[in-house]
PADORO-919536 format. One record per residue: residue in one letter; x, y, z of N, C-alpha, C in turn. Coordinates in steps of 0.1 Angstrom, whole numbers, padded with zeros to 4 digits, always signed. Each point is the difference from the previous one (the first is absolute). Example, Ala and Ser with C-alpha at 12.3 -4.5 7.8 and 13.67 -1.06 7.14 Angstrom:
PADORO-919536
a+0132-0057+0078-0009+0012+0000+0009+0012+0000;s-0004+0011-0007+0009+0011+0000-0008+0011+0008;
end
This chain:
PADORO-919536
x+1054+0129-0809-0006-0003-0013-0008-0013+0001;x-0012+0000-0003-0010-0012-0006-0006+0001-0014;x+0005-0011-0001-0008-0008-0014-0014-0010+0005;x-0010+0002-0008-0009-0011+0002-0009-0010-0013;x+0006-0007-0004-0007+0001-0010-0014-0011+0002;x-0008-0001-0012-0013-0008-0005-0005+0000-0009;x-0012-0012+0000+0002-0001-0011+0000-0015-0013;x+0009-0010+0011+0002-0011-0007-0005-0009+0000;x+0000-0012-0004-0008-0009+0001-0002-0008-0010;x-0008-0014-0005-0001-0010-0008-0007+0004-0015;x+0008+0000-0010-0012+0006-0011+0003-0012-0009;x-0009+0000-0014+0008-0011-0010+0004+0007-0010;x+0009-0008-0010+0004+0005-0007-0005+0008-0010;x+0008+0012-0009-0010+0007-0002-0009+0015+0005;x+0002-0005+0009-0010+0008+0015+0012+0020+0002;x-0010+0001+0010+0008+0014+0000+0001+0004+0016;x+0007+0005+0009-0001+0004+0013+0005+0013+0001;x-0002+0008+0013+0009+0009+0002+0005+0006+0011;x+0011+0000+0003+0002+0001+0015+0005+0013+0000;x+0000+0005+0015-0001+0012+0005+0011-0002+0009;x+0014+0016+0005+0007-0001+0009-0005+0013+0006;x-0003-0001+0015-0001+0014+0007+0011+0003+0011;x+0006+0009-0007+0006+0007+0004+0003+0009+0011;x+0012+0000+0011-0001+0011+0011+0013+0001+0005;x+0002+0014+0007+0014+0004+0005+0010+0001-0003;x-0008+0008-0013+0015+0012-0010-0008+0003-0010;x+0003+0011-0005-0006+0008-0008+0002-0009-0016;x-0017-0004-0004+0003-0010-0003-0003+0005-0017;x-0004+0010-0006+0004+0008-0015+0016+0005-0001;x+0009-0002+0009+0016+0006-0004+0006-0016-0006;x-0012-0017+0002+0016-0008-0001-0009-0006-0013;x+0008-0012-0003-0004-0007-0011-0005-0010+0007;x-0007-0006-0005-0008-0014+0008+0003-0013-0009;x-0001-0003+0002+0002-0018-0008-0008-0013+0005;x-0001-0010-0006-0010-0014-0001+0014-0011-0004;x+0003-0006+0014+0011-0014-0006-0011-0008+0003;x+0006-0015-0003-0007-0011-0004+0009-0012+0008;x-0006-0006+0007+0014-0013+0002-0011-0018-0001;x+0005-0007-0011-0003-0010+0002+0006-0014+0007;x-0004-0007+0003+0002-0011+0008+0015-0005-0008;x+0013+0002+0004+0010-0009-0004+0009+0010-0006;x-0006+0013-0006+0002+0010-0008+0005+0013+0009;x+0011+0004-0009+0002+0016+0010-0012+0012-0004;x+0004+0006+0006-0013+0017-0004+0005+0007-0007;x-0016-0002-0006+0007+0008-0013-0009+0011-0002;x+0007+0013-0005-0006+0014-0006-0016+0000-0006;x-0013+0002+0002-0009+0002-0003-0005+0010-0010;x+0003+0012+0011-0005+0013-0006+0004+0009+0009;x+0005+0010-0009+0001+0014+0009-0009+0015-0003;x-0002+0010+0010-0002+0012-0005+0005+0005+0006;x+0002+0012-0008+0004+0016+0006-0007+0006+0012;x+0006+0009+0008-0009+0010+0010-0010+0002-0010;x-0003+0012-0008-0006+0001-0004-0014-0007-0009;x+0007-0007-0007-0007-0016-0007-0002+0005-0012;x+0011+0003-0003+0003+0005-0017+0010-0008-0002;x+0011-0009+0004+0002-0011-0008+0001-0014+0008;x+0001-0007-0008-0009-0011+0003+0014-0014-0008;x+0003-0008+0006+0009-0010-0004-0004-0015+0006;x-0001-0014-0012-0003-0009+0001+0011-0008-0001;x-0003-0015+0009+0010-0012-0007-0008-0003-0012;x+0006-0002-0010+0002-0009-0009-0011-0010-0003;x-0006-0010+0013-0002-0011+0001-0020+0008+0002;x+0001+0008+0005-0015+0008+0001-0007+0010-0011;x+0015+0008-0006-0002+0013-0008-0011-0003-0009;x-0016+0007-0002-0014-0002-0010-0006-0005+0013;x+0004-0008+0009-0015-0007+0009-0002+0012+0011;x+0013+0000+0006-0004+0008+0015+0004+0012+0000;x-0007+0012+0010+0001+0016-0004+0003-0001+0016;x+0011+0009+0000-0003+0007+0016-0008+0014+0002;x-0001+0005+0005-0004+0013+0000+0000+0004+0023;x-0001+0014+0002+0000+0007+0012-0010+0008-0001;x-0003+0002+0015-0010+0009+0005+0006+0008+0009;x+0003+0012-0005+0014+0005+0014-0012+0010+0005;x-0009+0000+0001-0014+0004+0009+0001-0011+0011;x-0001-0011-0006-0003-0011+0012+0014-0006+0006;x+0009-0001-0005+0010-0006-0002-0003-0011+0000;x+0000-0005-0006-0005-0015-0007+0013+0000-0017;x+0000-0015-0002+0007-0003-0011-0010-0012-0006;x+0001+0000-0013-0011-0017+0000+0005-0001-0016;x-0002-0015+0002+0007-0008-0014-0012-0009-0002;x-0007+0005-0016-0009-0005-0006+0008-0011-0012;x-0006-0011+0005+0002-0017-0009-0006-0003-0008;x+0000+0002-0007-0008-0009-0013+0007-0010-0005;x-0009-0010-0007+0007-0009-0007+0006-0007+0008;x-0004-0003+0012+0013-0008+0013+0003-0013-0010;x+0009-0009+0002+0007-0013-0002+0002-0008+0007;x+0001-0011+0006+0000-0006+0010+0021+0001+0001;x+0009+0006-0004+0012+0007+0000+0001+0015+0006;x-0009+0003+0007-0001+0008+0003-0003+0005+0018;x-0003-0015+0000-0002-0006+0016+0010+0003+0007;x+0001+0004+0014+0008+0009+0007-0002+0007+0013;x+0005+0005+0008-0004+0011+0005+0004+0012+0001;x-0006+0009-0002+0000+0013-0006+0004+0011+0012;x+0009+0008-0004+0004+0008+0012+0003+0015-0004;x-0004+0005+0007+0000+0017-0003+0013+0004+0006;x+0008+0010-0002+0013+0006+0001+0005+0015-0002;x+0005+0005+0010+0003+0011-0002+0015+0002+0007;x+0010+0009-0006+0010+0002+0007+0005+0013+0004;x-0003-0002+0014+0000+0016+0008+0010+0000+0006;x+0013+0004-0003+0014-0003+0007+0008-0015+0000;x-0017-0010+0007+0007-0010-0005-0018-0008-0009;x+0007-0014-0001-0016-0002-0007-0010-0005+0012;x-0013+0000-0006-0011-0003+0009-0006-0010-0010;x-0008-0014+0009-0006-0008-0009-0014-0001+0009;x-0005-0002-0010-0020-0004+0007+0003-0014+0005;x-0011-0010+0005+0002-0013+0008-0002-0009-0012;x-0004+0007-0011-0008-0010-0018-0011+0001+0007;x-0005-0005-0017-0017-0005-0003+0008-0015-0009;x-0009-0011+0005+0002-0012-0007-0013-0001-0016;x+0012+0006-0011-0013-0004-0011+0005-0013-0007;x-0013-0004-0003+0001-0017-0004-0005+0002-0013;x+0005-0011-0008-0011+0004-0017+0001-0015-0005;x-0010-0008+0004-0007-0015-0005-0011+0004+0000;x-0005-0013-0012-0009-0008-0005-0007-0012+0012;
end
């Protein structure tokens, strides 16, 4: 299993990014995919999830209205569109999938200053 994600990088507040995980080695429309978040000092926390399919869709709390995940189980690709970033929102960003056991991408570092 590889995760890869991209994507991240310096925006200001306000601003919108979107990062991409590509996916390989497992059939990658049977799992659910997810977007954690880990900040500096802070544990990781829950982003976003979807279904194999990508009929449902579950947010933290702290994102739900800004960010959408959505899949391409053509490409196997996963990507989490940001709007409205906050500079609380700084992090880096990690794609996840659990195939027996879990798999994590290496992150994308997104930043959100002024």
């Amino acid at each position: 299993v590889q995760l890869v994600e991209s994507g991240g990088g310096l925006v200001q507040p306000g601003g919108s990014l979107r990062l991409s995980c590509a996916a390989s080695g497992f059939t990658f429309s049977a799992y659910r995919m997810s977007w954690y978040r880990q900040a500096p000092g802070k544990e990781r926390e829950l982003v976003a999830t979807i279904s194999g399919t990508g009929t449902i869709t579950n947010y933290g709390d702290s994102v739900k209205g800004r960010f959408t995940i959505s899949r391409d189980n053509a490409k196997n690709t996963v990507s989490l569109q940001m709007n409205t970033l906050k500079p609380e929102d700084t992090a880096v960003y990690y794609c996840h999938v659990r195939v027996s056991s879990a798999y994590w991408g290496q992150g994308t570092q997104v930043t959100v200053s002024s």
